[in-house]
N, C-alpha and C positions, 0 to 999 in steps of 0.2 A: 253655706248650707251643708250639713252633718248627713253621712249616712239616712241618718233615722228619719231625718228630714225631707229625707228624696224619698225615701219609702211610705211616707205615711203621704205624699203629695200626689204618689202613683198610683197608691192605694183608693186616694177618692178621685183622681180621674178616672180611675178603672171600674171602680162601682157607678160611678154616675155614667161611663158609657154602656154598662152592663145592662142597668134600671131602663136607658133611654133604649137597649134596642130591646128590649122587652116590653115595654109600653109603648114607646113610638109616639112620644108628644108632639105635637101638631101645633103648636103655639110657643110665643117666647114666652108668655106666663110658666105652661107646663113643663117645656125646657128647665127653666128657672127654678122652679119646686122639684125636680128630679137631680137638678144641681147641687141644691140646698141637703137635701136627702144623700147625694154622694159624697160629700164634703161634712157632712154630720156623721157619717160610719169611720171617716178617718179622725174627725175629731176626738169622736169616741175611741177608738183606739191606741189616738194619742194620750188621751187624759190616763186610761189607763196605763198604758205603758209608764208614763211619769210616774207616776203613782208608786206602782211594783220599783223603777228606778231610786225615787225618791228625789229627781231633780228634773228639772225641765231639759227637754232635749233642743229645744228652740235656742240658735243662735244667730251670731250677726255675720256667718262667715258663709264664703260663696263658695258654691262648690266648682266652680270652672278656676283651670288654674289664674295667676293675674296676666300671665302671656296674652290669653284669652280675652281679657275685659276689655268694652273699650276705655276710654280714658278718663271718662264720669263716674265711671261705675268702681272706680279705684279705692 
């Protein structure tokens, strides 16, 4: 995982926990639709960014060093 990666992944947890304490959904339906909604502002973010970049930022690389990994995850 790339920088850019971690940033657009905190970006929609951070909006979906934003949405949820300002609505305060009561349901895992509503949960679920405020998730969907957190993760669509970083989608969109992402798209743009590519976009302006001209390349996808999405790769296949982890961002904890491999000291870290267990031994599946190599």
């Amino acid at each position: 995982m790339t920088d850019l990666e971690l940033i657009f992944t905190m970006l929609g947890e951070k909006v979906t926990t934003e949405i949820s304490q300002t609505e305060k959904p009561d349901t895992f339906e509503k949960n679920k639709k405020v998730a969907k909604r957190g993760g669509g502002v970083a989608g969109t973010a992402r798209k743009e960014t590519e976009k302006e970049l001209g390349r996808s930022i999405v790769s296949k690389k982890n961002y904890l060093p491999k000291g870290l990994l267990d031994d599946d995850e190599k």
